[in-house]
N, CA, C and O atoms as a GROMACS GRO file, in nm:
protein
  448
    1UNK      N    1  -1.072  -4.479  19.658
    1UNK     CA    2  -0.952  -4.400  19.652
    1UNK      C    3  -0.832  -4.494  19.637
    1UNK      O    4  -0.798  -4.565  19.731
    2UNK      N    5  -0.762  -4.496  19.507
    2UNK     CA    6  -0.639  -4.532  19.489
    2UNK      C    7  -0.513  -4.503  19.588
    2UNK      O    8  -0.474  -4.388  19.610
    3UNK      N    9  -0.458  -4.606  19.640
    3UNK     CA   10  -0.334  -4.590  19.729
    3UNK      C   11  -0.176  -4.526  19.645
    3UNK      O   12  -0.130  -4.582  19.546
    4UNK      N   13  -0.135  -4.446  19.688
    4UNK     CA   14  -0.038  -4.386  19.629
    4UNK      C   15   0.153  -4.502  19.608
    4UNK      O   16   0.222  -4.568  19.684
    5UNK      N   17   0.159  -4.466  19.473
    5UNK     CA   18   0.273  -4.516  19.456
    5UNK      C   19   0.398  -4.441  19.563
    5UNK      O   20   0.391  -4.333  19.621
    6UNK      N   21   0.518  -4.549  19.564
    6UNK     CA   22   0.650  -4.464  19.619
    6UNK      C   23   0.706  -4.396  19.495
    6UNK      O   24   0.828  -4.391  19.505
    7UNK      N   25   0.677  -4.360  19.422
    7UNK     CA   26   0.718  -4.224  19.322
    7UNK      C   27   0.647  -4.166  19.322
    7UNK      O   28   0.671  -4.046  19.313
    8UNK      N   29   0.495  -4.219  19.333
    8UNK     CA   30   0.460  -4.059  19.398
    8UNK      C   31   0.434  -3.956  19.525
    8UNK      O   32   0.397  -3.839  19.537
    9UNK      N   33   0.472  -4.063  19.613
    9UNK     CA   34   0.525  -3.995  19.762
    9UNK      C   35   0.636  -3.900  19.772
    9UNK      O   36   0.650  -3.792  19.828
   10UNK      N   37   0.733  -3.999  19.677
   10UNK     CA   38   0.842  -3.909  19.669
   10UNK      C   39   0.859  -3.764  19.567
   10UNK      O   40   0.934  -3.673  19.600
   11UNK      N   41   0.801  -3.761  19.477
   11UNK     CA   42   0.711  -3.667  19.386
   11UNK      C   43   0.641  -3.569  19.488
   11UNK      O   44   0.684  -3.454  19.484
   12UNK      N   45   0.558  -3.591  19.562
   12UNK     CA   46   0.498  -3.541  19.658
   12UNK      C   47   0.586  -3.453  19.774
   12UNK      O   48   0.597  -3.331  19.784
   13UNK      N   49   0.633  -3.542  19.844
   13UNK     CA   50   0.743  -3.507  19.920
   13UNK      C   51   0.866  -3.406  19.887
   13UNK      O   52   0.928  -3.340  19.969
   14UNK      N   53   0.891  -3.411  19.707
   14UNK     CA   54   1.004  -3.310  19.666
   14UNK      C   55   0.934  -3.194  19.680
   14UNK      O   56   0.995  -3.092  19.712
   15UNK      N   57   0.792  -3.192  19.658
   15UNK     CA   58   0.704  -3.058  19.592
   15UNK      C   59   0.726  -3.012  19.791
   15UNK      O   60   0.778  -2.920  19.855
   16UNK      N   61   0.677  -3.096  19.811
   16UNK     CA   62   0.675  -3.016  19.968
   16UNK      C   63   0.804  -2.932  20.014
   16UNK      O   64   0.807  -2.816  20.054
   17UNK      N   65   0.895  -3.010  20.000
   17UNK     CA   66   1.025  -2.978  20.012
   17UNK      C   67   1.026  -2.838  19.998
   17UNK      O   68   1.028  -2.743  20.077
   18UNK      N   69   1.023  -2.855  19.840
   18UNK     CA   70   1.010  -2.779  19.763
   18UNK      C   71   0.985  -2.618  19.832
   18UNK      O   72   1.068  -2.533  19.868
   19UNK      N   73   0.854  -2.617  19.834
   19UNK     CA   74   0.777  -2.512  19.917
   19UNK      C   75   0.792  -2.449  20.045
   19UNK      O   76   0.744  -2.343  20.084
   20UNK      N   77   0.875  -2.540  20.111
   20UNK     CA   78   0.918  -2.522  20.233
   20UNK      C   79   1.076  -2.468  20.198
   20UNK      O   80   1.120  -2.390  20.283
   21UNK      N   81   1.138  -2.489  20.120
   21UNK     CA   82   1.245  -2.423  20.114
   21UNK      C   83   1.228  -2.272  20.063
   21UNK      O   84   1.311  -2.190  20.100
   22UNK      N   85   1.130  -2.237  19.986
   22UNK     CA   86   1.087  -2.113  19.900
   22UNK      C   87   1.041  -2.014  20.041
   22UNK      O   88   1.078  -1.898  20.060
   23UNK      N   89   0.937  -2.107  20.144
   23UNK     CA   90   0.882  -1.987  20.218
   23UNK      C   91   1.049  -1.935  20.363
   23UNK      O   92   1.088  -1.840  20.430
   24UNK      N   93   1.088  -2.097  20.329
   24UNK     CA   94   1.188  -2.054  20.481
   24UNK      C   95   1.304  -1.927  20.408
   24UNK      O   96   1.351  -1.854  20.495
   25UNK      N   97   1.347  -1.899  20.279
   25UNK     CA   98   1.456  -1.876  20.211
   25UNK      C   99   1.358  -1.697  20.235
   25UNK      O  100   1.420  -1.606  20.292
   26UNK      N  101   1.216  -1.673  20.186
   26UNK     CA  102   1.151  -1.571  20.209
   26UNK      C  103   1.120  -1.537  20.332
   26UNK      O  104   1.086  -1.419  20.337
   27UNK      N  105   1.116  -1.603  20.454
   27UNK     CA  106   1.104  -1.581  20.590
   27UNK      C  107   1.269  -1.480  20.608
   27UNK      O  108   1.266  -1.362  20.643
   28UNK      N  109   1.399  -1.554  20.579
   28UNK     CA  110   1.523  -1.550  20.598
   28UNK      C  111   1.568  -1.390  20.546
   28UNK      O  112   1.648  -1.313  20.600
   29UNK      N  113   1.493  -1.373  20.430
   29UNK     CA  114   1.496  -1.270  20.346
   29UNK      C  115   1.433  -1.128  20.450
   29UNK      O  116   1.495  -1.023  20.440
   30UNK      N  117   1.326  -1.133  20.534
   30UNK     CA  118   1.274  -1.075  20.531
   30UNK      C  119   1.352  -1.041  20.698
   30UNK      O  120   1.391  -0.926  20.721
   31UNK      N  121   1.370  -1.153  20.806
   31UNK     CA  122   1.466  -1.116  20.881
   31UNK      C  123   1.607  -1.028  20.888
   31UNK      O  124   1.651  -0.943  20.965
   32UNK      N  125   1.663  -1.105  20.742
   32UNK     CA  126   1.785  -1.034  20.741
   32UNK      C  127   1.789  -0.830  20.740
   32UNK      O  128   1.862  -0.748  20.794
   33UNK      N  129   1.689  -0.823  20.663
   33UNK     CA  130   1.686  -0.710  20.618
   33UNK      C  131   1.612  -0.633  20.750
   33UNK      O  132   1.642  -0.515  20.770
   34UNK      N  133   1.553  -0.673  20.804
   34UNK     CA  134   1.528  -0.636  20.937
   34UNK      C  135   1.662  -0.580  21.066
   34UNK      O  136   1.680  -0.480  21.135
   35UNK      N  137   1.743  -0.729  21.042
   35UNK     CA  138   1.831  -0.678  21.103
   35UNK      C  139   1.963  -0.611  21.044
   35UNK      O  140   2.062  -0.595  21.114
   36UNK      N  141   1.959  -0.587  20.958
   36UNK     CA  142   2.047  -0.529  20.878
   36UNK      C  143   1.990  -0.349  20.881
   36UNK      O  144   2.072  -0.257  20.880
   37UNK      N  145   1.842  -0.326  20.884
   37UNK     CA  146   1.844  -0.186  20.923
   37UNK      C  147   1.823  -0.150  21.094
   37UNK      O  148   1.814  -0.040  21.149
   38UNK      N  149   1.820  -0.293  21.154
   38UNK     CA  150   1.812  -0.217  21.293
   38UNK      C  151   1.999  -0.231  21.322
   38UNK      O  152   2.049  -0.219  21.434
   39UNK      N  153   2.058  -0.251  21.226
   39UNK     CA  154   2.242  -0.254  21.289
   39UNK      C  155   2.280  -0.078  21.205
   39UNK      O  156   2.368   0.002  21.234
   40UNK      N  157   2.195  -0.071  21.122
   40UNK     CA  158   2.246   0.081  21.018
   40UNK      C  159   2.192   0.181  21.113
   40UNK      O  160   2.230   0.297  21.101
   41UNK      N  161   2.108   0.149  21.204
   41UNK     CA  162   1.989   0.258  21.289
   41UNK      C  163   2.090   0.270  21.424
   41UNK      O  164   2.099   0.373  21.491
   42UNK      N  165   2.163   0.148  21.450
   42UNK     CA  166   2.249   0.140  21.606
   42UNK      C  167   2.128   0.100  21.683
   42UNK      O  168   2.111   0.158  21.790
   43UNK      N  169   2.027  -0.002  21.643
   43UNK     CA  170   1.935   0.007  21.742
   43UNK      C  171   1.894  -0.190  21.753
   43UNK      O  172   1.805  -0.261  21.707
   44UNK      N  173   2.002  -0.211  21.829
   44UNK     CA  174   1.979  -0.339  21.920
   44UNK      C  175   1.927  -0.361  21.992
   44UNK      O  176   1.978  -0.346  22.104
   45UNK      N  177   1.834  -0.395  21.986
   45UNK     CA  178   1.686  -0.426  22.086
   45UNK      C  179   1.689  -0.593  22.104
   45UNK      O  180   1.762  -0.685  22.068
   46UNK      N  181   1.540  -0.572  22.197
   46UNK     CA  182   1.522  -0.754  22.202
   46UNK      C  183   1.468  -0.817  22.069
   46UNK      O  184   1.464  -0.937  22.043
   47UNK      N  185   1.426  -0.706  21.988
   47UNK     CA  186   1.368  -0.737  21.888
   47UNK      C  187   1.457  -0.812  21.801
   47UNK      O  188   1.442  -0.914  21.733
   48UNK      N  189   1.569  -0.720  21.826
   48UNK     CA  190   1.676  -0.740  21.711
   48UNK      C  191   1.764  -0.866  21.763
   48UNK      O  192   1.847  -0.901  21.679
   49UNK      N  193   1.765  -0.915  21.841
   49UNK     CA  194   1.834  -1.015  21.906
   49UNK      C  195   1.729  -1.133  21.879
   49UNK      O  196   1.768  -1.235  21.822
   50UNK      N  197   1.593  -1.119  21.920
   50UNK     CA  198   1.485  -1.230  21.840
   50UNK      C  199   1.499  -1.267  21.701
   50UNK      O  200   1.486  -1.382  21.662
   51UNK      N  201   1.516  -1.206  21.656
   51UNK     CA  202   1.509  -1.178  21.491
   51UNK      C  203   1.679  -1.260  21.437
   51UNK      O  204   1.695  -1.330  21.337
   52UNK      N  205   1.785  -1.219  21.542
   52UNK     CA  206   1.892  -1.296  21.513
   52UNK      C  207   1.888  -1.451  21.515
   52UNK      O  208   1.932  -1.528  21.429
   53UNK      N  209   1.810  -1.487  21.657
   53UNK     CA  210   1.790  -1.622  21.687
   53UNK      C  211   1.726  -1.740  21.587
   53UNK      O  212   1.752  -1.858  21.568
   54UNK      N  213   1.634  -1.649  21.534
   54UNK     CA  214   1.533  -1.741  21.439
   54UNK      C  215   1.598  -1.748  21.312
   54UNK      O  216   1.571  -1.846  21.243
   55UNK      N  217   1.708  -1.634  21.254
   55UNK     CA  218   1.713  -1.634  21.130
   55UNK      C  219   1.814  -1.736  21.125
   55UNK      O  220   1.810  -1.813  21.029
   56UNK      N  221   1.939  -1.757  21.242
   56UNK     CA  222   2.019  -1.846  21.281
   56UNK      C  223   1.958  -1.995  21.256
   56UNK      O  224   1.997  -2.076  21.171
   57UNK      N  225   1.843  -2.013  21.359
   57UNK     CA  226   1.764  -2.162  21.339
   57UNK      C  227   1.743  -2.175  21.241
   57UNK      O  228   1.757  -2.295  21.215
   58UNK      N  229   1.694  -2.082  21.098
   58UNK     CA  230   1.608  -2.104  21.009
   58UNK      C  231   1.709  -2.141  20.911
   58UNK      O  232   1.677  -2.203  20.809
   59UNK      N  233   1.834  -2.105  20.938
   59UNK     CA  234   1.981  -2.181  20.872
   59UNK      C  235   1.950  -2.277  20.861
   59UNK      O  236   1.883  -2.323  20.769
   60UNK      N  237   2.001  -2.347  20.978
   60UNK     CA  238   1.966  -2.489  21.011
   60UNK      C  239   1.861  -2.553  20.930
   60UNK      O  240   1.872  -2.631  20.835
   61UNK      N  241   1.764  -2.507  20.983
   61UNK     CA  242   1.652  -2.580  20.916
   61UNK      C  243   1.658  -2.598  20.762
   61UNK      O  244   1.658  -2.706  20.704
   62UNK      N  245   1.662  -2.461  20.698
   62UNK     CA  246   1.725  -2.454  20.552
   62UNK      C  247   1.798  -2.593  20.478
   62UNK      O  248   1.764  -2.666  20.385
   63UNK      N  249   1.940  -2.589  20.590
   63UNK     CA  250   1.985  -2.707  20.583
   63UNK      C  251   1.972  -2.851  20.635
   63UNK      O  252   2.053  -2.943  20.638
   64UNK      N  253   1.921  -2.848  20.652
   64UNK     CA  254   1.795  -3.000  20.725
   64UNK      C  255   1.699  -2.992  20.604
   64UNK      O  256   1.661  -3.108  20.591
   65UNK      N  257   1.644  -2.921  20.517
   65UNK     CA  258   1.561  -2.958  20.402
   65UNK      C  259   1.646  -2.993  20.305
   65UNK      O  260   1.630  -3.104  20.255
   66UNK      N  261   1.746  -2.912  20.260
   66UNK     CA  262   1.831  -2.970  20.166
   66UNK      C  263   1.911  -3.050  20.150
   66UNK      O  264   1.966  -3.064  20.041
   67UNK      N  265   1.938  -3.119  20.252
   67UNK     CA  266   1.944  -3.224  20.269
   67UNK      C  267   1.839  -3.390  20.245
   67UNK      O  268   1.863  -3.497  20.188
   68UNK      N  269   1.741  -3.343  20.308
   68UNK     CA  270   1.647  -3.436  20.282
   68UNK      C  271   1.573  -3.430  20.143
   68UNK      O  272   1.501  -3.517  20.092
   69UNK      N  273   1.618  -3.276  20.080
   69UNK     CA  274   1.530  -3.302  19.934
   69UNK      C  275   1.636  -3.353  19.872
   69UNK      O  276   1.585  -3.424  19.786
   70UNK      N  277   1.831  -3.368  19.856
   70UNK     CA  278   1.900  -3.423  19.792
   70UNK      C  279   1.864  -3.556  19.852
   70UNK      O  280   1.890  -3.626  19.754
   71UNK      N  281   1.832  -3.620  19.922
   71UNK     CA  282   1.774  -3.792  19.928
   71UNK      C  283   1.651  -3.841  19.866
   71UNK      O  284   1.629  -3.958  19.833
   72UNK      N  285   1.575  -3.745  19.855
   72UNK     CA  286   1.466  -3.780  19.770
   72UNK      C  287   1.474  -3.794  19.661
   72UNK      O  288   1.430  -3.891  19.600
   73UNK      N  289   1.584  -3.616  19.574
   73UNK     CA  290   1.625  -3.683  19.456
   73UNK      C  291   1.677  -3.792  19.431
   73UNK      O  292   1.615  -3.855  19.346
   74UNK      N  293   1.796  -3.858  19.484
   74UNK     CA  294   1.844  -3.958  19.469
   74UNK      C  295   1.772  -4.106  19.457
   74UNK      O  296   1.813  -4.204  19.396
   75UNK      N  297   1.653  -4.092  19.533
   75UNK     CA  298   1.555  -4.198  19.540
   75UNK      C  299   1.486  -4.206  19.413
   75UNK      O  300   1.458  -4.308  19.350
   76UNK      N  301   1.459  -4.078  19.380
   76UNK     CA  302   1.404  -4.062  19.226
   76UNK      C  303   1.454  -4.105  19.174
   76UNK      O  304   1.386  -4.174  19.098
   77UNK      N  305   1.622  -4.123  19.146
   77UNK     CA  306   1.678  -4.116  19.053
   77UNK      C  307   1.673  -4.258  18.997
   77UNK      O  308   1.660  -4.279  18.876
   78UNK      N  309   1.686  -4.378  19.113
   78UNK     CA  310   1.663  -4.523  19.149
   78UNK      C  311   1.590  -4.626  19.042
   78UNK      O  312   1.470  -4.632  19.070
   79UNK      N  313   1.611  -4.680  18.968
   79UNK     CA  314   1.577  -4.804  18.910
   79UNK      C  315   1.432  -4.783  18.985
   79UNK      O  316   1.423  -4.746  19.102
   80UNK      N  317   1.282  -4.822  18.871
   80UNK     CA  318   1.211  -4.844  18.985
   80UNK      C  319   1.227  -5.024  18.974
   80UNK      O  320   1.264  -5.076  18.869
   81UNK      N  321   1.196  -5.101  19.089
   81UNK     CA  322   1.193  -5.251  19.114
   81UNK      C  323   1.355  -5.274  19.137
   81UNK      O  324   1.398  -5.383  19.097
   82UNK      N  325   1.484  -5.146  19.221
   82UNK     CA  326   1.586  -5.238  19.184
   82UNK      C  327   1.574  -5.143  19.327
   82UNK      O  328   1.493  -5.055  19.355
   83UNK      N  329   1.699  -5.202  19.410
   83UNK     CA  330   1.658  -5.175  19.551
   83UNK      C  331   1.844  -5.046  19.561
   83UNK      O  332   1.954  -5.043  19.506
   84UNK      N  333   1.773  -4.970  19.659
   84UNK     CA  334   1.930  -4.888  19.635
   84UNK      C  335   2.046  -4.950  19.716
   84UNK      O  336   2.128  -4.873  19.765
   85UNK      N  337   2.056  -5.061  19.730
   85UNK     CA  338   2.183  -5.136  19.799
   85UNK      C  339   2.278  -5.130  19.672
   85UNK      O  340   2.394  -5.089  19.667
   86UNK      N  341   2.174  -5.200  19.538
   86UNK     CA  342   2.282  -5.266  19.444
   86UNK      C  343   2.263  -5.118  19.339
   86UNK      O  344   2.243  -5.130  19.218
   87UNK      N  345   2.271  -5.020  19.388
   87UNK     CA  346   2.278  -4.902  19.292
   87UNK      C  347   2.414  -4.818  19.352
   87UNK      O  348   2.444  -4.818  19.471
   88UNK      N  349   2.484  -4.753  19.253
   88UNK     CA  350   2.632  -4.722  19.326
   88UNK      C  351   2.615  -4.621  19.401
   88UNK      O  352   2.514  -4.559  19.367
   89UNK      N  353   2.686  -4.561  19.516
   89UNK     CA  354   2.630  -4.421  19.579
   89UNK      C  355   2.746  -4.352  19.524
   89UNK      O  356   2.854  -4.408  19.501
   90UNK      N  357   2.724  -4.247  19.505
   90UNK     CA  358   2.844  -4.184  19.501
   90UNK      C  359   2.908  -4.131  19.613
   90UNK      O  360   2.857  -4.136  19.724
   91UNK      N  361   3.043  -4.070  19.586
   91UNK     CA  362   3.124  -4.057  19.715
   91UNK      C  363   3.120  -3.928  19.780
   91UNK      O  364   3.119  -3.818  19.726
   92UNK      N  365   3.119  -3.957  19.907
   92UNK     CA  366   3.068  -3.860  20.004
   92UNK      C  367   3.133  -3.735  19.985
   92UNK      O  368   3.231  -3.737  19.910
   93UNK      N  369   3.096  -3.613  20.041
   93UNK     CA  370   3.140  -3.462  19.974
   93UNK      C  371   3.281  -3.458  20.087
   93UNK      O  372   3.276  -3.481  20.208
   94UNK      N  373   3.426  -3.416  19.990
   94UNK     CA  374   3.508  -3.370  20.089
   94UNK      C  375   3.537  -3.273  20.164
   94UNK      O  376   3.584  -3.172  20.113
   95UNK      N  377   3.512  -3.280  20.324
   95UNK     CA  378   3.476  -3.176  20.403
   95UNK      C  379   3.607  -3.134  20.458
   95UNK      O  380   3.621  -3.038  20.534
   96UNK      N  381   3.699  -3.207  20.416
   96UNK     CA  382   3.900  -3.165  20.431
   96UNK      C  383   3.932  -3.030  20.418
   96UNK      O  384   3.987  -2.956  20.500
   97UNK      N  385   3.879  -3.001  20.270
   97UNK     CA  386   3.952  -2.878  20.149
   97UNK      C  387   3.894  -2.773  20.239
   97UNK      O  388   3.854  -2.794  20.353
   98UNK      N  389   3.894  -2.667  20.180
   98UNK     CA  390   3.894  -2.535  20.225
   98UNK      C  391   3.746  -2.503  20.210
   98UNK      O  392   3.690  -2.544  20.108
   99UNK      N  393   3.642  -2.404  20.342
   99UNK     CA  394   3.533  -2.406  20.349
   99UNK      C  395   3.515  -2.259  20.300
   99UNK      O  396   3.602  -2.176  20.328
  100UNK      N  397   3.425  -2.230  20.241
  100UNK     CA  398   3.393  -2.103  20.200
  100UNK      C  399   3.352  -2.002  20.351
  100UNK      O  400   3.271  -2.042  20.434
  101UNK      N  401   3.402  -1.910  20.360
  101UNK     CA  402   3.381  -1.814  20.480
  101UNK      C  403   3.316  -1.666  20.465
  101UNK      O  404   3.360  -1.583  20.385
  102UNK      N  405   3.236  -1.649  20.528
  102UNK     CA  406   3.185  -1.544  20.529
  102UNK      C  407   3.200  -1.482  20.626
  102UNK      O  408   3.157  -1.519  20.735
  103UNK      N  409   3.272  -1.359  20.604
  103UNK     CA  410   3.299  -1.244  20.682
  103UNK      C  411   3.183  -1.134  20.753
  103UNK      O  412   3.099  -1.074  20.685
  104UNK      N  413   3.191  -1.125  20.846
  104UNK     CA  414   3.066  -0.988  20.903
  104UNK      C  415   3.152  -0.906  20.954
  104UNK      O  416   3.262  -0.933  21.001
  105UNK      N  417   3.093  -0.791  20.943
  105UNK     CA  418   3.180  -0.664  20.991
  105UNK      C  419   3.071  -0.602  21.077
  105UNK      O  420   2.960  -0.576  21.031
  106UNK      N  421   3.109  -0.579  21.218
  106UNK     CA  422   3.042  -0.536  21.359
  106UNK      C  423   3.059  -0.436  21.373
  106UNK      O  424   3.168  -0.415  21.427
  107UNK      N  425   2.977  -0.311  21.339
  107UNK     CA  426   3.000  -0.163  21.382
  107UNK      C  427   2.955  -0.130  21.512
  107UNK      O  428   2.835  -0.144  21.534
  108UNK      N  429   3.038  -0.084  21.614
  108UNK     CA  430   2.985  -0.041  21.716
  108UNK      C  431   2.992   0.123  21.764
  108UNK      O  432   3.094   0.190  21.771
  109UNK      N  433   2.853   0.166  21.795
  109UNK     CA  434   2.868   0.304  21.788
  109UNK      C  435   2.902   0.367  21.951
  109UNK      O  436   2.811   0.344  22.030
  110UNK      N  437   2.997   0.427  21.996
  110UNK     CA  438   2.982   0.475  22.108
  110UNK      C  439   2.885   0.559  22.198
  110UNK      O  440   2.840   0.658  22.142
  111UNK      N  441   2.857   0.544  22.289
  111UNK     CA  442   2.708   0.670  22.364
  111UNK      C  443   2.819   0.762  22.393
  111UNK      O  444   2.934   0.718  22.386
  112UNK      N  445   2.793   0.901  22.431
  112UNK     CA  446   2.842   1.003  22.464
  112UNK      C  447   2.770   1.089  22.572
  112UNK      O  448   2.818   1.196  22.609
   0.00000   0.00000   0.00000
C-alpha cells in the first residue's frame, strides 16, 4: 500500500469537509423547520427548546468547517515544493464595516 501524498490528504480532507458541511446544512434544514412549526402551533416544549440548542451549536460548527475547508483551499492553492511562509497571504477580512443582521420576530400568544 502506497503512502498518501499531502495533496492528497488535502484532496481528501476537502471531500470530507465537504460532506460534512452538506449533512450539517441538511441536519440545520430539518431543525429549523421543526421549530418554525412548533412557534406557528404556539407550542414550546422541551422539544422545541432541544431543537433550538443544537441548531444554535450546529451554527457554530457550520462555521468551524468553513473555516477549516477555506485553509485547505488555500493549501491547495500553494506551490507544490514552495513552503507557505514565502507565498503572500492575503489580508485578513475587515470585521470594522457593518455586519449583516438578521432580524427574528417573537410572537407571543396569550393563555386566557
Amino acid at each position: 500500500m502506497s503512502e498518501m501524498t499531502h495533496e492528497e490528504a488535502l484532496h481528501l480532507a476537502d471531500a470530507l469537509i465537504g460532506d460534512a458541511l452538506r449533512e450539517t446544512a441538511a441536519r440545520c434544514g430539518v431543525l429549523a423547520q421543526y421549530v418554525n412549526d412548533c412557534e406557528h402551533k404556539g407550542s414550546r416544549t422541551a422539544a422545541w427548546s432541544d431543537a433550538l440548542r443544537e441548531l444554535s451549536a450546529l451554527h457554530g460548527y457550520r462555521a468551524a468547517l468553513q473555516r477549516r475547508r477555506i485553509l485547505i483551499q488555500e493549501a491547495l492553492e500553494c506551490p507544490v515544493g514552495e513552503s507557505p511562509g514565502k507565498v503572500q497571504l492575503s489580508a485578513p477580512p475587515d470585521r470594522t464595516g457593518p455586519r449583516a443582521q438578521r432580524q427574528v420576530q417573537v410572537q407571543v400568544h396569550r393563555r386566557r
